[in-house]
C-alpha positions as CSV (number, residue, x, y, z in Angstrom):
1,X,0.0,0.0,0.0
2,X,1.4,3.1,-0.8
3,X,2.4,5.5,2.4
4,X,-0.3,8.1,1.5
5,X,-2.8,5.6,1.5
6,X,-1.6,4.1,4.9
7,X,-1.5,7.6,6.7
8,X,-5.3,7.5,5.5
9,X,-6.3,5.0,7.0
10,X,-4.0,5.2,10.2
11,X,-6.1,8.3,10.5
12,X,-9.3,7.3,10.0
13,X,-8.3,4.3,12.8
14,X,-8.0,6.8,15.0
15,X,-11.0,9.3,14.2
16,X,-12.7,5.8,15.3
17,X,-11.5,5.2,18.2
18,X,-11.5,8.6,19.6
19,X,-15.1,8.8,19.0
20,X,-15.8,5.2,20.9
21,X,-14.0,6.8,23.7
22,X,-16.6,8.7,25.1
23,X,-19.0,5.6,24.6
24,X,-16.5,3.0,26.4
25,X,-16.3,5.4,29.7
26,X,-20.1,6.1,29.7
27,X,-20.5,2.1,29.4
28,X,-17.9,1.8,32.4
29,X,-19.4,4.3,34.3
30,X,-22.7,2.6,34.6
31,X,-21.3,-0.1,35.2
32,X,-20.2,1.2,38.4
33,X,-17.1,2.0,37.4
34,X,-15.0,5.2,37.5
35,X,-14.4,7.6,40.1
36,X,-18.5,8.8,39.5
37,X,-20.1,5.6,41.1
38,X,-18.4,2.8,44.3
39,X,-19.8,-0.1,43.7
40,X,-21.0,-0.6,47.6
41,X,-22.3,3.0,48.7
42,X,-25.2,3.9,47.3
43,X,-26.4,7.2,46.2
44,X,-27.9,10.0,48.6
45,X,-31.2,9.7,46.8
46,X,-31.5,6.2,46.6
47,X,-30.6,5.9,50.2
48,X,-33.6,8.6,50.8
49,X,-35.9,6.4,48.8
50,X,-35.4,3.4,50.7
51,X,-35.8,5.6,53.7
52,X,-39.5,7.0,52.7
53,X,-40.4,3.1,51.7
54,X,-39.9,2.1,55.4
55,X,-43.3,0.6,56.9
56,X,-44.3,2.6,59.9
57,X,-45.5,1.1,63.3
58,X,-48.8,0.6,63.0
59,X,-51.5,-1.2,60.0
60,X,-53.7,1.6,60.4
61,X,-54.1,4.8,61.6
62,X,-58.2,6.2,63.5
63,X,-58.5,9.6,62.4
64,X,-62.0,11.4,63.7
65,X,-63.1,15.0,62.7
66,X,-66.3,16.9,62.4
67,X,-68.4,17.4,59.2
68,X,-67.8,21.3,59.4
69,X,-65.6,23.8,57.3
70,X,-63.4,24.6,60.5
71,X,-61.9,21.1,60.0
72,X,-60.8,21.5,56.6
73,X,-57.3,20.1,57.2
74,X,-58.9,17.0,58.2
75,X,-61.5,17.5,54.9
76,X,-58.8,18.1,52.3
77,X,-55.9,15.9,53.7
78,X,-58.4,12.9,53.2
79,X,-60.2,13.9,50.0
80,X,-57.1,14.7,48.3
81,X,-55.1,11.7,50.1
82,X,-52.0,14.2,50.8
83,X,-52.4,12.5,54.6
84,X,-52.6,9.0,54.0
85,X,-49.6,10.0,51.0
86,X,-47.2,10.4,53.9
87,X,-47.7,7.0,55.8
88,X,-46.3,4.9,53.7
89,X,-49.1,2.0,53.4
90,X,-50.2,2.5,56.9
91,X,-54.3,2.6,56.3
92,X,-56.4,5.9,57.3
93,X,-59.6,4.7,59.0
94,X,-61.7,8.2,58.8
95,X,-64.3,8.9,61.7
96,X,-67.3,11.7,62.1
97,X,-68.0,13.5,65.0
98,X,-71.2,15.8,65.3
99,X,-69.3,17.3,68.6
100,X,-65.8,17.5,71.1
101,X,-67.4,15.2,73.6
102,X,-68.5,12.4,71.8
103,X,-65.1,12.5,70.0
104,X,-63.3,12.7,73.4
105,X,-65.2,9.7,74.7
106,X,-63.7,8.0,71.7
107,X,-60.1,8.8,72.1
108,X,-60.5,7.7,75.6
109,X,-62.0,4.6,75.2
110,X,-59.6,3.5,72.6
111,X,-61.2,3.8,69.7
112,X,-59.6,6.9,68.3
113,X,-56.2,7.5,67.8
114,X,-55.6,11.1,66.1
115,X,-58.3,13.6,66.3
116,X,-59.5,17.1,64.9
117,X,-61.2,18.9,67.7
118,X,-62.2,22.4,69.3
119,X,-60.3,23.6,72.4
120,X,-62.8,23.4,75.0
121,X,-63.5,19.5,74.4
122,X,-59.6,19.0,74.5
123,X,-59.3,20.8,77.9
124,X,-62.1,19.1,79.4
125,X,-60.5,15.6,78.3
126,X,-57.4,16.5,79.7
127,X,-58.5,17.7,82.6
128,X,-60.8,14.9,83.4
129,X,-57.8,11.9,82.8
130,X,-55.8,14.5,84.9
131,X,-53.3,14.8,82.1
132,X,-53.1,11.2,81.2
133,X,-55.6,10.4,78.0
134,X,-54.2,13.0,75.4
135,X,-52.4,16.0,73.9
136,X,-52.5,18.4,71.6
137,X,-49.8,18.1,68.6
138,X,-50.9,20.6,66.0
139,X,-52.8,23.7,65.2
140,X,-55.7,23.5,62.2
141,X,-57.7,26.3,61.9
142,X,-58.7,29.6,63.5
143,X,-62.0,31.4,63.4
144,X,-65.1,30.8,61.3
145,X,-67.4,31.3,64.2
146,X,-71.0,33.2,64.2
147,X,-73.9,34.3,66.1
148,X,-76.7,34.3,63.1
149,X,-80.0,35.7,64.2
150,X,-83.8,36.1,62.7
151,X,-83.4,39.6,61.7
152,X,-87.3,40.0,62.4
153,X,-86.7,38.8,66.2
154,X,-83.2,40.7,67.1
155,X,-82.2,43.4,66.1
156,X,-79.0,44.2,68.1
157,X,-76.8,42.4,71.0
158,X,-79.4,43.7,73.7
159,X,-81.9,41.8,72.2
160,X,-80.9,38.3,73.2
161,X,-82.4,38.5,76.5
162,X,-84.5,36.8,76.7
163,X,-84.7,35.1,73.5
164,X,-83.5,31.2,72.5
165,X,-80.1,30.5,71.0
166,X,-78.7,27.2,70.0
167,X,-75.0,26.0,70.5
168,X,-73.7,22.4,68.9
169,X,-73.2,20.8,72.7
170,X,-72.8,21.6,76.4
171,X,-69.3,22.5,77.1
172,X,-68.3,22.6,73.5
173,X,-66.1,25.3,72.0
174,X,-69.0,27.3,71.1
175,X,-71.0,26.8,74.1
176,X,-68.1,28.3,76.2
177,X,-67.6,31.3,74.0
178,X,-71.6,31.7,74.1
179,X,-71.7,31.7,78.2
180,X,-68.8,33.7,78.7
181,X,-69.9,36.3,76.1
182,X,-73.4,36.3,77.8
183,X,-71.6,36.8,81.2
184,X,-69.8,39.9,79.8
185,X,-72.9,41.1,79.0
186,X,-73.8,40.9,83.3
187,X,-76.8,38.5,82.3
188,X,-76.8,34.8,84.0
189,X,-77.3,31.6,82.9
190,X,-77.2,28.1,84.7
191,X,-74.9,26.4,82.8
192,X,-76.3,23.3,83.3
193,X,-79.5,23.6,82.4
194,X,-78.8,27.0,79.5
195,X,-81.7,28.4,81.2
196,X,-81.5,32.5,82.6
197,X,-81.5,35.4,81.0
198,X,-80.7,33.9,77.7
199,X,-82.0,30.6,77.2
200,X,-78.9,28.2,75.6
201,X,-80.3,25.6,73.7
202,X,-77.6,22.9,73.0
203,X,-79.0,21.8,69.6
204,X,-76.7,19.4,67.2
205,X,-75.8,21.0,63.9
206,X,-77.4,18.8,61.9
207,X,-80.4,20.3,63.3
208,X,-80.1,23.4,64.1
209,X,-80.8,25.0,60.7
210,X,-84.5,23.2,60.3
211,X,-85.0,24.6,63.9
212,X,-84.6,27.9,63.1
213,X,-86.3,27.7,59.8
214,X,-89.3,26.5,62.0
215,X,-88.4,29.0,64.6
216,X,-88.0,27.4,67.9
217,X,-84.4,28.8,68.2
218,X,-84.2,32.9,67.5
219,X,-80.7,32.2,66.6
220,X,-77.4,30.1,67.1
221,X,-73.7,30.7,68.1
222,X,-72.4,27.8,65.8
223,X,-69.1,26.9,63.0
224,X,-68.9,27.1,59.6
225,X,-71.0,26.2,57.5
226,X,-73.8,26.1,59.9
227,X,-73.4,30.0,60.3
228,X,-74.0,30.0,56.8
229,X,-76.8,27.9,56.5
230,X,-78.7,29.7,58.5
231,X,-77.7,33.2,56.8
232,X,-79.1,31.5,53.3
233,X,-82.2,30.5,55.2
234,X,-82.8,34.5,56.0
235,X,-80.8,35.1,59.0
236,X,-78.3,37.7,59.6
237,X,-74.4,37.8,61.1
238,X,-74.8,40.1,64.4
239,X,-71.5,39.1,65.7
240,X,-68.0,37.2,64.4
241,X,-66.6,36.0,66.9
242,X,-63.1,37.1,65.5
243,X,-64.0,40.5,66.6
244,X,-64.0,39.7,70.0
245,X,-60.0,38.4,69.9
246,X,-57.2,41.2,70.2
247,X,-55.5,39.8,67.1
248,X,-58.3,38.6,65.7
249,X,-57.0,34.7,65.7
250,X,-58.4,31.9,68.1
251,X,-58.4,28.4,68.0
252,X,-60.7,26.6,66.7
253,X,-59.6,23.1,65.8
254,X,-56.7,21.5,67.2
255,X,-55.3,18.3,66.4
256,X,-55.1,15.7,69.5
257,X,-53.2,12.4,70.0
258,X,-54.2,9.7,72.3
259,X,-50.9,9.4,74.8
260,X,-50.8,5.8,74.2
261,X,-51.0,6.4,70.8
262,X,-48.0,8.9,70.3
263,X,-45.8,6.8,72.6
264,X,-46.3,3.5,70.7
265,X,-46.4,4.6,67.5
266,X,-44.7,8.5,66.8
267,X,-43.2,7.7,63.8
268,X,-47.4,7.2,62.7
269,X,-47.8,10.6,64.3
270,X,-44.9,12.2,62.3
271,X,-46.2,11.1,59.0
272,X,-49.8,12.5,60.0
273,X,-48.0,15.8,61.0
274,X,-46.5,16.0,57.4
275,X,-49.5,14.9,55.6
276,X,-50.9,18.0,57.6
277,X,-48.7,20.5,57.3
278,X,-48.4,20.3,53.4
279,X,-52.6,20.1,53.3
280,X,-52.6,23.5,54.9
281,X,-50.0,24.3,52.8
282,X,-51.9,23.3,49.4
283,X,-55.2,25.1,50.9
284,X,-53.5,28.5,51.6
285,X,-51.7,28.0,48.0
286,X,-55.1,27.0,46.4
287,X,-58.3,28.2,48.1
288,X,-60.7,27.5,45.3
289,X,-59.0,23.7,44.6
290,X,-59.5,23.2,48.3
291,X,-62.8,24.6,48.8
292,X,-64.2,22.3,46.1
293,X,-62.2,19.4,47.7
294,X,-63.6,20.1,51.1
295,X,-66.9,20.3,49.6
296,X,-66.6,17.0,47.7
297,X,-65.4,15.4,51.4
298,X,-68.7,16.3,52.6
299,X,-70.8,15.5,50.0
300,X,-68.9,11.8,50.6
301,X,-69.9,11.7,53.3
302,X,-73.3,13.2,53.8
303,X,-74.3,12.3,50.3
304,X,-74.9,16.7,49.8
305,X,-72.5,18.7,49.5
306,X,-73.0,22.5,50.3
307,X,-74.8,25.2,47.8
308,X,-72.5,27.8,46.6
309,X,-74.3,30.1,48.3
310,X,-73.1,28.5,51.4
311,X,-69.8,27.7,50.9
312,X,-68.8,30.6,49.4
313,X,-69.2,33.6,52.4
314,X,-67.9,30.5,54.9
315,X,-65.0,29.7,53.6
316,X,-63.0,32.7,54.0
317,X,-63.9,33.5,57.3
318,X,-61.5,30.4,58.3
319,X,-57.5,30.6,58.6
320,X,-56.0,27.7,58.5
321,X,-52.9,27.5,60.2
322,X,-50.6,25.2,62.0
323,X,-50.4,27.3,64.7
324,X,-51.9,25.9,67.9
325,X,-52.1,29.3,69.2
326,X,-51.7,27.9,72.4
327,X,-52.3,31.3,74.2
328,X,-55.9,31.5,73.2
329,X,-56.4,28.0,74.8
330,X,-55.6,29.6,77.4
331,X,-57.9,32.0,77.6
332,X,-60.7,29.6,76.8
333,X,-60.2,27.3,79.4
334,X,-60.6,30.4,82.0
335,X,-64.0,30.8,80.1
336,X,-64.8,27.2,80.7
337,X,-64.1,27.9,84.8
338,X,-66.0,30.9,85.3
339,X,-69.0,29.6,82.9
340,X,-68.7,26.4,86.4
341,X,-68.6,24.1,83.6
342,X,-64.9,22.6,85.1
343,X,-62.8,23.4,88.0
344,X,-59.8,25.5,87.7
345,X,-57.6,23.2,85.4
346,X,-54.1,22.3,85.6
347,X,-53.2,22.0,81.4
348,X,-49.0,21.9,82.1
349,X,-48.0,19.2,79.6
350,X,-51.3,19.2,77.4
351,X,-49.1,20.1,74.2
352,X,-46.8,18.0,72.8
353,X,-45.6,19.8,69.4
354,X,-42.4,18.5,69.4
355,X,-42.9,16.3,66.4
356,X,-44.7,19.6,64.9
357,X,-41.5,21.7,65.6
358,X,-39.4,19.2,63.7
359,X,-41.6,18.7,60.7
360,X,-42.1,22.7,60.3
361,X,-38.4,23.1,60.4
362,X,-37.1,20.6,58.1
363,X,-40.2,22.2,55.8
364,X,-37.9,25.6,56.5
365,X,-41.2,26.9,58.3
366,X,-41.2,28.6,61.8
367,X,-41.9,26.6,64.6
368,X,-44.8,27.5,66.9
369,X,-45.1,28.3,70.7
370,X,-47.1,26.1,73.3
371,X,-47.1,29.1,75.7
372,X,-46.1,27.3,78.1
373,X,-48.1,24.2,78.6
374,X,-45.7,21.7,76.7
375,X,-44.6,18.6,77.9
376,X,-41.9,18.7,79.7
């Protein structure tokens, strides 16, 4: 071969082979060769993944909540499955409540592991298993609270005396606010019975708006969207009970652990916490999306879901929030005492938002305060 014709093809040899280069290290390289991959450590994200595909602690998981707007954590996180997303095959087994008590009775009698619940039935609870049934691990929503009246029977404040107006149950969150608001006002009523100068009618909010459509109540002190139910049915707001707090915030849904629960199984609790957290996340992000979800939840499980004309004034009127805002707990349980409806309570230890804390942080959120009455 002549010596031009062999530098030809010496050089085309070699165009070759430095183009297979390239190909040869990628090959090695995924191989688990190189200085890119060790063959016996594997990569942060695969060791994450195999982290997040642990089983938790327990099969399943008793979440109870109430059929009402103020518990739209609980509404979304379940409709939209961003709780149960978190736990990792551990089964959500969803429970209604109509009211605190009943729901308390159920987290104390061991049927109810996690639950959704005003403040005044989680100070009660805790005060009656003197600090031994529950705590409190999360905020989940403030406000959303009204006193709705017949416009034809009151006009103003003065003219409750004397007149009937329901509340969901004796003792609940509503209730208290109701007595203590009446107090204020220097009028008295047995709390017991809701008879005095303003006759309390405890009246379950399933009820309560055919009642006052038939008028035997002149008005009620109830949650979203009973409030509203009763404004589409020709009542009127005369008070929101966010007026009556300096920053205009109150709890009005916790979330609540049995003891047993969070010491056997926090790693369950943890996951729950998440699930949480990014619900209220998505709902402040996307307040029509999750109106229609929460909506959808309780057409689910009513078989109705609410009319827009509803829906629409009550949902804003809620913050949700992670925030226990333990302070205002506070203040409600001194309600609860001077209404007589429980002795003066010792609540030291009746939050427990450690886990909380440590979620919101590694979400690069602030933590929350427990003013106080955290475990210690």
């Amino acid at each position: 071969m002549p010596a031009t014709a062999t530098a030809r093809t010496t050089l085309r040899r070699g165009i070759v082979a430095a183009a297979a280069l390239p190909l040869l290290i990628g090959a090695l390289a995924s191989c688990g060769y190189g200085s890119e991959a060790k063959k016996d450590e594997p990569k942060a994200a695969d060791a994450a993944d195999a982290d997040a595909g642990k089983k938790l602690s327990a099969a399943e998981v008793r979440i109870g909540y109430f059929p009402n707007l103020t518990h739209a954590t609980a509404l979304v996180g379940l409709q939209e499955g961003l709780i149960e997303k978190e736990l990792n095959g551990t089964k959500v087994k969803p429970q209604s409540f109509n009211a605190g008590p009943s729901e308390i009775e159920a987290l104390n009698g061991g049927s109810l592991d996690i639950g959704f619940i005003g403040p005044s039935p989680s100070i009660n609870g805790y005060v009656k298993s003197k600090g031994s049934n529950l705590r409190i691990i999360s905020g989940s929503a403030s406000g959303g609270v009204k006193l709705v009246v017949n416009p034809d029977r009151i006009k103003s404040l003065d003219d409750l005396k004397g007149k009937k107006i329901a509340t969901p149950q004796k003792g609940n969150t509503q209730d208290v606010a109701f007595l203590n608001w009446i107090s204020e006002k220097g009028w008295t009523v047995d709390p017991e019975s809701g008879k005095g100068d303003v006759s309390v009618v405890r009246t379950d909010n399933k009820v309560t708006p055919d009642a006052f459509k038939q008028g035997s109540i002149d008005g009620a002190w109830v949650p979203e969207p009973t409030a509203s139910k009763l404004v589409s049915d020709g009542g009127s707001v005369l008070l929101d009970e966010t007026a009556l707090w300096p920053d205009k915030k109150f709890v009005i849904t916790n979330i609540i652990v049995s003891q047993k629960f969070l010491k056997e199984h926090p790693d369950v609790v943890e996951a729950v916490l998440k699930g949480t957290v990014k619900t209220n996340e998505w709902i402040n992000a996307n307040p029509d999306r999750a109106k229609a979800s929460a909506n959808a939840k309780l057409q689910a499980d009513s078989g109705k879901a609410l009319d827009a004309k509803v829906i629409d004034p009550a949902w804003p009127s809620i913050a949700i929030t992670d925030d226990p805002l333990a302070a205002t707990l506070k203040t409600q349980s001194e309600w609860a005492v001077k209404a007589k409806l429980i002795e003066q309570p010792d609540l030291a230890g009746i939050y427990d938002l450690t886990l909380l804390n440590k979620v919101l942080k590694a979400a690069g959120k602030p933590e929350v305060s427990d003013a106080g009455l955290g475990t210690k």
